[in-house]
C-alpha positions, -999 to +999 in steps of 0.1 A: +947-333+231+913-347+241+890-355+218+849-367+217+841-386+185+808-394+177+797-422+156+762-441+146+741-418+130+723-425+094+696-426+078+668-441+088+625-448+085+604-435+109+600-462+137+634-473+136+658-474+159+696-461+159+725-465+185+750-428+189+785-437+205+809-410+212+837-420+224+866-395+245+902-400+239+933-385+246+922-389+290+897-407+306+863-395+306+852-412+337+851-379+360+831-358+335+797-359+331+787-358+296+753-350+275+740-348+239+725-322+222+709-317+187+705-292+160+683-291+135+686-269+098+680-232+115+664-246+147+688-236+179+708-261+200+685-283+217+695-307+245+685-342+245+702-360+276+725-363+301+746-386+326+765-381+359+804-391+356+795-426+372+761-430+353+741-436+382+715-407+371+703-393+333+679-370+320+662-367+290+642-339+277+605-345+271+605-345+236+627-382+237+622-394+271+607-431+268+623-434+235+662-421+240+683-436+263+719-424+272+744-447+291+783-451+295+808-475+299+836-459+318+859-487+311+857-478+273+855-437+277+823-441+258+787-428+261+759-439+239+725-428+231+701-455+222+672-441+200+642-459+193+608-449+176+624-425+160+607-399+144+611-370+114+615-346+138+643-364+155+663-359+121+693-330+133+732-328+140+736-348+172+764-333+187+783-351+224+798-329+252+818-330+284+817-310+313+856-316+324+860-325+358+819-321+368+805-355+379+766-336+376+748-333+344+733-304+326+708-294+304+728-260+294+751-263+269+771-235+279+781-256+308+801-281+286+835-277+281+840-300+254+823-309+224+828-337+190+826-327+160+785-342+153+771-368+135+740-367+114+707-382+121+682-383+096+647-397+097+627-401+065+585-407+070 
């Protein structure tokens, strides 16, 4: 059974900075492309960023870009999402997906097949 597990979320002050992993076991990941998304307490699914299967491309949305970053390391199954000057609003469920077997990204997340289970971010001014 394949799994995404995501780890690295906390809490932390405005300004800081804090490093997502999720990592995909059970298969390698290295032919899926993969994003994150967030939700907030009764806000919708939003999507932050995603990667190509090799990782030659990402996009972020425009709320993060210049402050997220998303990279993988195919070698460990593993995408991360750097995030720096982080913000309140930033505080949300960040949730990791797969689109099984799609090497381009998405910003629709009823395009991914795959999903972990979320970690919480939280961000206190």
């Amino acid at each position: 059974q394949v799994q995404l597990v995501e780890s690295g979320g906390g809490l932390v002050q405005a300004g800081g900075s804090l490093r997502l992993s999720c990592a995909a076991s059970g298969r390698s990941a290295y032919n899926s492309a993969m994003g994150w998304f967030r939700q907030a307490p009764g806000k919708e699914r939003e999507f932050v960023a995603t990667i190509t299967a090799s990782g030659g491309s990402t996009l972020s949305a425009d709320s993060v870009k210049g402050r997220f970053t998303m990279s993988r390391d195919n070698a460990k199954n593993t995408v991360y999402l750097q995030m720096n000057s982080l913000k309140p609003e930033d505080t949300a469920v960040y949730y990791c997906a797969a689109r099984n077997r799609r090497v381009e990204g998405s910003t629709r997340s009823y395009e991914y097949d795959l999903w972990g289970q979320g970690t919480q971010v939280t961000v206190s001014s």
